[in-house]
KEDOPA-930499 format. One record per residue (C-alpha): residue in three letters; chain; x, y, z. Coordinates in nm, 4 decimals. Example, Ala and Ser with C-alpha at 12.3 -4.5 7.8 and 13.67 -1.06 7.14 Angstrom:
BEGIN
('ala','A',(1.2300,-0.4500,0.7800))
('ser','A',(1.3670,-0.1060,0.7140))
END
This chain:
BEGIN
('unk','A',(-2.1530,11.3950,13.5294))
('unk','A',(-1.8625,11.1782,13.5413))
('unk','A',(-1.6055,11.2357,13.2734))
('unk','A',(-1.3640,10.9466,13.3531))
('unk','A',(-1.3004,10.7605,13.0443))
('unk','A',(-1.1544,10.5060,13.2397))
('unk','A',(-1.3739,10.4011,13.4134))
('unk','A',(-1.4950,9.9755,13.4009))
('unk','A',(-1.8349,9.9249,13.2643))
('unk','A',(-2.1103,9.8217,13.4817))
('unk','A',(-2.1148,9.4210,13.3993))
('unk','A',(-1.7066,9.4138,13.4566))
('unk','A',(-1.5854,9.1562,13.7081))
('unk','A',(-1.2297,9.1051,13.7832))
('unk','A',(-1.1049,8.7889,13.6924))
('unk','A',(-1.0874,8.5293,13.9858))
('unk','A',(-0.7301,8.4437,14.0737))
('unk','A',(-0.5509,8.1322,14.0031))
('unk','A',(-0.6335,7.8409,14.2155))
('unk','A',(-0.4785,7.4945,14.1965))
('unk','A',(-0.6891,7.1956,14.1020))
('unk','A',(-0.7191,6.9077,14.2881))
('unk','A',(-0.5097,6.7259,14.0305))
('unk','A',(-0.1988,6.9770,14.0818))
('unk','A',(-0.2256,6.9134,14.4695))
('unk','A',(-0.2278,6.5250,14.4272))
('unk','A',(0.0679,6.5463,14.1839))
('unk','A',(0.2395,6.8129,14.4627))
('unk','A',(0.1931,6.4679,14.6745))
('unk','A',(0.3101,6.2569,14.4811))
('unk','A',(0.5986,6.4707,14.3764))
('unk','A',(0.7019,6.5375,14.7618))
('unk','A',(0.6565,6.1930,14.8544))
('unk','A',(0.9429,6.0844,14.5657))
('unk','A',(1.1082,6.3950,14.6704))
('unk','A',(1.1819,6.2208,15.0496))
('unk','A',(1.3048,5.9381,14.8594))
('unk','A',(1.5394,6.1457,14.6823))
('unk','A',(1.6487,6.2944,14.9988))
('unk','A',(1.7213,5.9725,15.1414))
('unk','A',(1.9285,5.8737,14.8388))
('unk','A',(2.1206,6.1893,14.8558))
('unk','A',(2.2085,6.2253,15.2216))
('unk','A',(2.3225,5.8469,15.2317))
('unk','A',(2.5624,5.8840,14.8819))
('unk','A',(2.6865,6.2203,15.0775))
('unk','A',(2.7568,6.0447,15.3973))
('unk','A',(2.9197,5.7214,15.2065))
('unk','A',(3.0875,5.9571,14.9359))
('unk','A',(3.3001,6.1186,15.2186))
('unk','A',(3.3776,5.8455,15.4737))
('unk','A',(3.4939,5.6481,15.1369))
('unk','A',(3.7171,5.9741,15.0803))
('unk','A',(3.9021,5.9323,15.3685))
('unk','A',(3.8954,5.5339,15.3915))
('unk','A',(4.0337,5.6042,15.1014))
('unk','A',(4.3392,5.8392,15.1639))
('unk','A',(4.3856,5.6006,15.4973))
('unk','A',(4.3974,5.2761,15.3280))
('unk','A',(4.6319,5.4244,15.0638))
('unk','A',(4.8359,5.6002,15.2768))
('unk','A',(4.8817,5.2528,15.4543))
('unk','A',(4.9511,5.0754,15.1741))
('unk','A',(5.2206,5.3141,15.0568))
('unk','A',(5.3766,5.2881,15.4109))
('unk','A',(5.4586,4.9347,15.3866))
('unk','A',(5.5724,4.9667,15.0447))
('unk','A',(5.2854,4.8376,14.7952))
('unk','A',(5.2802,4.8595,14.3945))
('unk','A',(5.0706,5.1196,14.2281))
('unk','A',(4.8716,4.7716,14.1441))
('unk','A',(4.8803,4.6551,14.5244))
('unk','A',(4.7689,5.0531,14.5972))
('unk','A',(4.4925,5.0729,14.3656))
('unk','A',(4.3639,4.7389,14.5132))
('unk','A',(4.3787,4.8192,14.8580))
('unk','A',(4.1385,5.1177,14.7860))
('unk','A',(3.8788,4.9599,14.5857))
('unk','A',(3.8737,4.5866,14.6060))
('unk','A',(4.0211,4.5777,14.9608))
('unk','A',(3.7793,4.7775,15.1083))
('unk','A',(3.7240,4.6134,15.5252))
('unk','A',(3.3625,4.4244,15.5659))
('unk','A',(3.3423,4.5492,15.9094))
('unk','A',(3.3484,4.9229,15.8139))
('unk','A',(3.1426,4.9164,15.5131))
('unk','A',(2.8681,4.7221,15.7506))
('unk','A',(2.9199,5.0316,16.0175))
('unk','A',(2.8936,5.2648,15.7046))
('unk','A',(2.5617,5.1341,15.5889))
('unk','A',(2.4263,5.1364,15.9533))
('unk','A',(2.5219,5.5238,16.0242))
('unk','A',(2.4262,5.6755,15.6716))
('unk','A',(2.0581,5.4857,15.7021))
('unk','A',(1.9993,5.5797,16.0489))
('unk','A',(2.0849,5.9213,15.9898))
('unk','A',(1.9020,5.9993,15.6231))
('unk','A',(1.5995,5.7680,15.6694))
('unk','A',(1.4749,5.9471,15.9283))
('unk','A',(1.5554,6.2872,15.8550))
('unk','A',(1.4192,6.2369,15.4721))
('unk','A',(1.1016,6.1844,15.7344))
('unk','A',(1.0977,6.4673,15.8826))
('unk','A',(1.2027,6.6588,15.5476))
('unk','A',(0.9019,6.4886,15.3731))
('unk','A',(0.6617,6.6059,15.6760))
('unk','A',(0.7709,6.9429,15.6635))
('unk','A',(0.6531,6.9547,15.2519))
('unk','A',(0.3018,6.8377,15.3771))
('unk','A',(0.2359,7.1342,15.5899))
('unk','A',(-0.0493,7.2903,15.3143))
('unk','A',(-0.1059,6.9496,15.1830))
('unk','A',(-0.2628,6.6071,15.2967))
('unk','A',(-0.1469,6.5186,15.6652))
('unk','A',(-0.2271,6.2123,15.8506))
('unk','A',(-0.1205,6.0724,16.1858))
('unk','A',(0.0879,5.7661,16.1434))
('unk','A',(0.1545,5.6852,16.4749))
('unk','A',(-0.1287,5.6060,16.6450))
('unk','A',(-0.2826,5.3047,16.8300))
('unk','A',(-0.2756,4.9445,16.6160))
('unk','A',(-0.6748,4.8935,16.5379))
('unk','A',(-0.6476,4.5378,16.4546))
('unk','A',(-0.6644,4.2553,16.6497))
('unk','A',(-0.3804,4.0679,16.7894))
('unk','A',(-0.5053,3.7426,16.5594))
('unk','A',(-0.4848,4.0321,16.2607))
('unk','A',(-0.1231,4.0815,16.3790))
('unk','A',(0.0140,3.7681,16.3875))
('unk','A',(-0.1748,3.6863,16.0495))
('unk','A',(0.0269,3.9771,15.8944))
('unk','A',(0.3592,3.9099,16.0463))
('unk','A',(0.3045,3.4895,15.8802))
('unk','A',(0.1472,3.6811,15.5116))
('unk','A',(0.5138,3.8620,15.5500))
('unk','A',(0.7522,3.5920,15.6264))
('unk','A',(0.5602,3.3847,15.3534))
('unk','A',(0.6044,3.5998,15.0993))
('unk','A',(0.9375,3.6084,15.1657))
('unk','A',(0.9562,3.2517,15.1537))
('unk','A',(0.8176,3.2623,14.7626))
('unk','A',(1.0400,3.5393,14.6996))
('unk','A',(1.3796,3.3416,14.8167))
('unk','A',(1.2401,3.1000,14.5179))
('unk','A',(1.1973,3.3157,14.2598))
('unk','A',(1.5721,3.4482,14.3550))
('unk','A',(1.7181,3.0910,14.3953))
('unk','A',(1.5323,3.0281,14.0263))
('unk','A',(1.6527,3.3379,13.8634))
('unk','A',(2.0470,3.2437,13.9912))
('unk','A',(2.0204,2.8825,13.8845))
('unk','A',(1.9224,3.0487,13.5281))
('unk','A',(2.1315,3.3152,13.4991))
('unk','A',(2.4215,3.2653,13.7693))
('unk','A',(2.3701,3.5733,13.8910))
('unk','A',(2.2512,3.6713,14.2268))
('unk','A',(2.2012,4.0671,14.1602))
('unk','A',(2.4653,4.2004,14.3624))
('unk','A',(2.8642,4.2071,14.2758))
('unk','A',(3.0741,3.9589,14.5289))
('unk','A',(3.2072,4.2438,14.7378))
('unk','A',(2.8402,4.4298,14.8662))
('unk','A',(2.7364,4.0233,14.9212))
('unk','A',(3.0248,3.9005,15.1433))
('unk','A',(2.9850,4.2567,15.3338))
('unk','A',(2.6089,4.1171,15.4239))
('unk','A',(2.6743,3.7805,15.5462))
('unk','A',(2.8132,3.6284,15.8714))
('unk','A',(3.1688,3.6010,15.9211))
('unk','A',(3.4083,3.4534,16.2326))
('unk','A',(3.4400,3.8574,16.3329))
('unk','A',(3.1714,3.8725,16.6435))
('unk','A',(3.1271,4.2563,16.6332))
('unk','A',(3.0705,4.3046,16.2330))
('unk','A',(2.7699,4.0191,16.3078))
('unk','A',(2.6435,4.2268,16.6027))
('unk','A',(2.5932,4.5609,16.3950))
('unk','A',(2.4891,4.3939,16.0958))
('unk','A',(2.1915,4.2068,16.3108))
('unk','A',(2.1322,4.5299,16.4585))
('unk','A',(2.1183,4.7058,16.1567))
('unk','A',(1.9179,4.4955,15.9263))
('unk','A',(1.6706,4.3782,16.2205))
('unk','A',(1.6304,4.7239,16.4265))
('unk','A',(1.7690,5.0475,16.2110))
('unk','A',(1.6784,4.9055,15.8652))
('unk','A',(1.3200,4.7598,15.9692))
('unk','A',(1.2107,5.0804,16.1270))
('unk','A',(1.3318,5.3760,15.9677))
('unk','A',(1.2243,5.2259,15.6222))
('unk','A',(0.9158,5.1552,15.8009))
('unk','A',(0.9203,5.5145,15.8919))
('unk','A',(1.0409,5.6639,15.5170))
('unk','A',(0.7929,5.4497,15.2978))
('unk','A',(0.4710,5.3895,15.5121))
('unk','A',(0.5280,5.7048,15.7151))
('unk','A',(0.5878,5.9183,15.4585))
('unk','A',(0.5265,5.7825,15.1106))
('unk','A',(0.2283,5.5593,15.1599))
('unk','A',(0.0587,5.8498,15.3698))
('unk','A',(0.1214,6.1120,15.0610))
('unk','A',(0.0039,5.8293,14.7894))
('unk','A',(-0.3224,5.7850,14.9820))
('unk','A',(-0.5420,6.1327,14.9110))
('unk','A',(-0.7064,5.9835,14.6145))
('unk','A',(-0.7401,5.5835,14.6698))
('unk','A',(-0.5826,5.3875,14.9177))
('unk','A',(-0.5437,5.0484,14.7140))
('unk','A',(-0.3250,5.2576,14.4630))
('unk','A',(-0.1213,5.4084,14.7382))
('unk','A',(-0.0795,5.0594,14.8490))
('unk','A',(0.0651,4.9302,14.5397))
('unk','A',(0.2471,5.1965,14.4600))
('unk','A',(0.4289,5.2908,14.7177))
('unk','A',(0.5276,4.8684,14.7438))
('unk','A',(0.6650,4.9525,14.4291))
('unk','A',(0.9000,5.2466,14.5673))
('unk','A',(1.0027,5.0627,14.8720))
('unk','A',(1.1015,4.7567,14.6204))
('unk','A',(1.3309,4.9635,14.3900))
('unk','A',(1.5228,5.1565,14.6400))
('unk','A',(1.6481,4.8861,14.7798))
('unk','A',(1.8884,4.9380,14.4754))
('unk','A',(1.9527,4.5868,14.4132))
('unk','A',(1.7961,4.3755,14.1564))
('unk','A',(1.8482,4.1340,14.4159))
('unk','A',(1.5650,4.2672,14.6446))
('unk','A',(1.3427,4.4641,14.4404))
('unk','A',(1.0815,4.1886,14.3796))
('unk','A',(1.1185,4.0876,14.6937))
('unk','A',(1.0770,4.4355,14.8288))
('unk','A',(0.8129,4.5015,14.6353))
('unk','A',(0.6048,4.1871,14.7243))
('unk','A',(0.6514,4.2787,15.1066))
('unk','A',(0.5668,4.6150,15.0537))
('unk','A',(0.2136,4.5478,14.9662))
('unk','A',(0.1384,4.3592,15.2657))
('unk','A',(0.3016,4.5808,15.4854))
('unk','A',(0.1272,4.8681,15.3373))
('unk','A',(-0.1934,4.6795,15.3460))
('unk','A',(-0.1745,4.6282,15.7275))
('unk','A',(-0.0479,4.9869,15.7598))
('unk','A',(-0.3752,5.1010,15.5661))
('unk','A',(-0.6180,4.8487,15.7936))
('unk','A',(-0.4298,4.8961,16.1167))
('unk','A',(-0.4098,5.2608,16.0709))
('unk','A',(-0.0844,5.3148,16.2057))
('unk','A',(0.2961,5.2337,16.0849))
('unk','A',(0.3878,5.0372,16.4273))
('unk','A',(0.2298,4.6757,16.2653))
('unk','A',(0.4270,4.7693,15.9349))
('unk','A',(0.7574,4.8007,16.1855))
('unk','A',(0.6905,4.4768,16.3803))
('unk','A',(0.6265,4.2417,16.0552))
('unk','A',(0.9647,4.4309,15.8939))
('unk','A',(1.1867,4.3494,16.1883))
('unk','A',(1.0072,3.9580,16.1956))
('unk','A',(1.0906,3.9122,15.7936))
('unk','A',(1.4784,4.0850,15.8828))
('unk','A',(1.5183,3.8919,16.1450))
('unk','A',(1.4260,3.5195,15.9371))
('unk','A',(1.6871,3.6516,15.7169))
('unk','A',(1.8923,3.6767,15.9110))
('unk','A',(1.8541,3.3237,16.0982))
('unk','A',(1.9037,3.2081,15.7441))
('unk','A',(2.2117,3.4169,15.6837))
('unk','A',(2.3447,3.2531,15.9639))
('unk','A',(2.2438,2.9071,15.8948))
('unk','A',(2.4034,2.9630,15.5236))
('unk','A',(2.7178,3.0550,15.6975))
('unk','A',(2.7119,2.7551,15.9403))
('unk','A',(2.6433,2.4856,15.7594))
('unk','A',(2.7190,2.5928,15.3500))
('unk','A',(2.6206,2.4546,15.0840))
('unk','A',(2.4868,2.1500,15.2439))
('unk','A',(2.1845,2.3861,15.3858))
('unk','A',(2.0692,2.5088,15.0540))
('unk','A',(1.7807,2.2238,15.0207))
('unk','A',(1.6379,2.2496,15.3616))
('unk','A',(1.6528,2.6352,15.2983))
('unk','A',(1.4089,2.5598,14.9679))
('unk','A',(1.1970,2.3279,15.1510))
('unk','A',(1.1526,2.5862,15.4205))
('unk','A',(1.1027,2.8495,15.1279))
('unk','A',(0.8115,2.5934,14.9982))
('unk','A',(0.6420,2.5751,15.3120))
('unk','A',(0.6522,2.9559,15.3716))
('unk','A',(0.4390,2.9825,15.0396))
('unk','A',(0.1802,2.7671,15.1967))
('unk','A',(0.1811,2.9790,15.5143))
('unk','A',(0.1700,3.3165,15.2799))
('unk','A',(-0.1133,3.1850,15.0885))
('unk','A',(-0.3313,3.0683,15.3806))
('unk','A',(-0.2387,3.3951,15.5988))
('unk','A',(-0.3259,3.6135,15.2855))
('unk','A',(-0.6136,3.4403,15.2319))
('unk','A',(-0.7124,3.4761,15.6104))
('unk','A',(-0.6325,3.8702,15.5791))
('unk','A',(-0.8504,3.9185,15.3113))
('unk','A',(-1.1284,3.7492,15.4474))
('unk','A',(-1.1201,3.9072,15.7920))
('unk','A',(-1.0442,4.2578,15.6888))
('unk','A',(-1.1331,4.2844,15.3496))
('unk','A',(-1.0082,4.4795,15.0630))
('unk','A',(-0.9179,4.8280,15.1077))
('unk','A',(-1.1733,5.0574,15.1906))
('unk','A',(-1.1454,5.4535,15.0879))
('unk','A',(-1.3580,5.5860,15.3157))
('unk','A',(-1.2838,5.3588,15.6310))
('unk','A',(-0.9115,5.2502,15.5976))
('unk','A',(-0.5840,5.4428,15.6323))
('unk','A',(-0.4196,5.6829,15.9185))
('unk','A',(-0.6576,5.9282,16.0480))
('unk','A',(-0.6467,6.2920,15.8410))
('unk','A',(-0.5604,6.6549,15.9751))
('unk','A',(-0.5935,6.7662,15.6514))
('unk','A',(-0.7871,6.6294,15.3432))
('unk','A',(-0.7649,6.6536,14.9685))
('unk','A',(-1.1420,6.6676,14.8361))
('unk','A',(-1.0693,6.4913,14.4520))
('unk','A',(-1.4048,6.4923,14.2877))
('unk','A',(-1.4861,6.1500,14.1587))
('unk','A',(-1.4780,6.2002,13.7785))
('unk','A',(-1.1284,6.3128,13.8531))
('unk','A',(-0.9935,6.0666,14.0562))
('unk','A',(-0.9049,5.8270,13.7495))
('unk','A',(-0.6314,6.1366,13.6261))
('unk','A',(-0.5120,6.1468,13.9795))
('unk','A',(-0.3790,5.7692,14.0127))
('unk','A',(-0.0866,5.6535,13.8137))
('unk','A',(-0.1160,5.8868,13.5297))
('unk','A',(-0.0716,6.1457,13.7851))
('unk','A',(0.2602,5.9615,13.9722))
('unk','A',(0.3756,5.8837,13.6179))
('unk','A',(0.3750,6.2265,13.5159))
('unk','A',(0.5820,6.3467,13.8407))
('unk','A',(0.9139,6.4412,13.7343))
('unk','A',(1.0945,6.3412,14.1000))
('unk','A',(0.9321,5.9948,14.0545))
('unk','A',(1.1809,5.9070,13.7551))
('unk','A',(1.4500,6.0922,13.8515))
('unk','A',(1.3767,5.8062,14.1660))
('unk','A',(1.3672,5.5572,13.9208))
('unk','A',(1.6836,5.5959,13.6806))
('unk','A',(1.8932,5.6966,14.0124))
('unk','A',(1.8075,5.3750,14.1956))
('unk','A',(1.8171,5.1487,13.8505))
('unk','A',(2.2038,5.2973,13.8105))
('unk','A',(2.2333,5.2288,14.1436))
('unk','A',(2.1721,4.8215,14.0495))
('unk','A',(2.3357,4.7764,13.7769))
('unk','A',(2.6228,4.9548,13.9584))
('unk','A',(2.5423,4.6686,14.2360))
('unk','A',(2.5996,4.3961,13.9224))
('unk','A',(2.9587,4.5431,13.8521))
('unk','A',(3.2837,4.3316,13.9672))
('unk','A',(3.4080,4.6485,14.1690))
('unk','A',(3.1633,4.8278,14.4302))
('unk','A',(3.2038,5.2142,14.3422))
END
């Protein structure tokens, strides 16, 4: 007979062990997917933080070498800082953080939701050139709102010093890298950050969400109050085509079209002043048209987002059961603590942008 008191009655189970819910995994997504942004924002503000030390203790050296006023000093190292490096600055930190906050943001996805972003365009070259039009006409109505919101308020949403550092100027190179900067490094490693990552980790649950969410991220870190609407308006068509084209190259090619009108209009600001400023709104009014037909068009030939047959092809799934899915849309992203520490970083970050002096 056994005498072991210890022993667990017949009908004892051991209790199962902890699993995660569907829920916690699509927050973990959401929560890595803010958490690349955060990267991003980090490694640029190191980069910048340090070559702004030492342009610093350069430009003040200078300045105390031929004799300058504590006033004249202090100047030369905030207000005086050179267009042509802070262009070069802007060009190194996002080609170096964009694309490793990539790769940092596909290494947290290992035991999560994976998709290939990469692959073949499946749309049609009509599709393409559609998108690329729905892009630069949304720009178009954007520049309108902007010009609107100036003539009201007289301000354009960045301080004079960041805005003179993005236009054209008589110095050859400093146009050269900022062309090749907004048009090549910005367009695709943005491209690669917010459809390759973000919009890929906002998609497990319902891709028309992911869509308009991660628009929403891609507006606000531009940092600028300047672009977010804008940003945010082209970052639902971009992630739209991304979604229906199932790849991020479509999303690159209609990013490096809208740069480069922006640039063309950059330049024709800086050519011909003030006097271009009504054909600029009349070609702002006609891009609307072209926005609204080429969206129209979109719609119509591709049709709304579909869960089941849209989006980069999976590795790796998250099954959400459907009376879940409703918790595991915003009130899941808005309950992601790296998604407002996004927000308030990148807000600072603009109303820094609205200050005389550029910290």
């Amino acid at each position: 007979m056994d005498t072991n008191t210890n022993a667990m009655p017949p009908e004892y189970t051991t209790p199962p062990a902890y699993s995660v819910t569907p829920r916690d995994q699509v927050k973990k997504c959401y929560n890595r997917a803010c958490m690349a942004m955060l990267f991003q924002y980090l490694i640029v503000n190191i980069i910048s933080s340090v070559a702004m030390f030492f342009y610093g203790i350069v430009a003040g050296a200078q300045a105390m070498a031929s004799g300058a006023s504590p006033e004249e000093l202090m100047s030369s190292v905030t207000t005086g800082i050179n267009p042509m490096f802070m262009i070069t600055l802007n060009a190194i930190c996002y080609l170096i953080a964009n694309p490793v906050a990539y790769l940092i943001g596909n290494a947290m996805t290992k035991n999560h939701y994976r998709a290939k972003v990469f692959g073949g365009i499946k749309l049609s070259s009509v599709d393409c050139v559609i998108g690329v039009l729905a892009v630069l006409g949304l720009q178009g109505f954007s520049l309108l709102v902007q010009y609107g919101i100036m003539s009201v308020t007289k301000m354009s949403g960045i301080n004079e010093a960041m805005a003179s550092m993005f236009t054209f100027s008589d110095n050859v190179a400093q146009n050269i890298i900022m062309v090749v900067y907004f048009v090549f490094i910005a367009a695709i490693t943005e491209e690669l950050l917010c459809r390759g990552i973000v919009l890929k980790l906002l998609s497990p649950v319902n891709k028309t969400f992911a869509v308009i969410a991660s628009a929403l991220i891609f507006g606000i870190m531009h940092g600028n109050f300047n672009q977010i609407f804008n940003g945010f308006l082209l970052g639902l068509v971009l992630g739209y085509v991304a979604i229906k084209s199932k790849s991020i190259w479509l999303p690159i090619i209609c990013h490096m079209a809208a740069n480069t009108n922006a640039m063309v209009l950059s330049y024709l600001e800086y050519k011909n002043g003030e006097d271009f400023i009504n054909t600029e709104l009349i070609y702002a009014a006609v891009l609307v048209v072209i926005a609204i037909v080429a969206i129209a068009l979109l719609l119509k030939r591709n049709g709304k987002v579909d869960d089941e047959n849209d989006g980069f092809p999976v590795e790796q799934a998250l099954e959400v059961p459907e009376e879940e899915k409703p918790k595991c849309k915003w009130k899941a992203l808005l309950s992601t603590p790296c998604f407002w520490i996004f927000v308030v970083l990148y807000f600072f970050n603009a109303l820094i942008m609205l200050t005389p002096l550029m910290m």
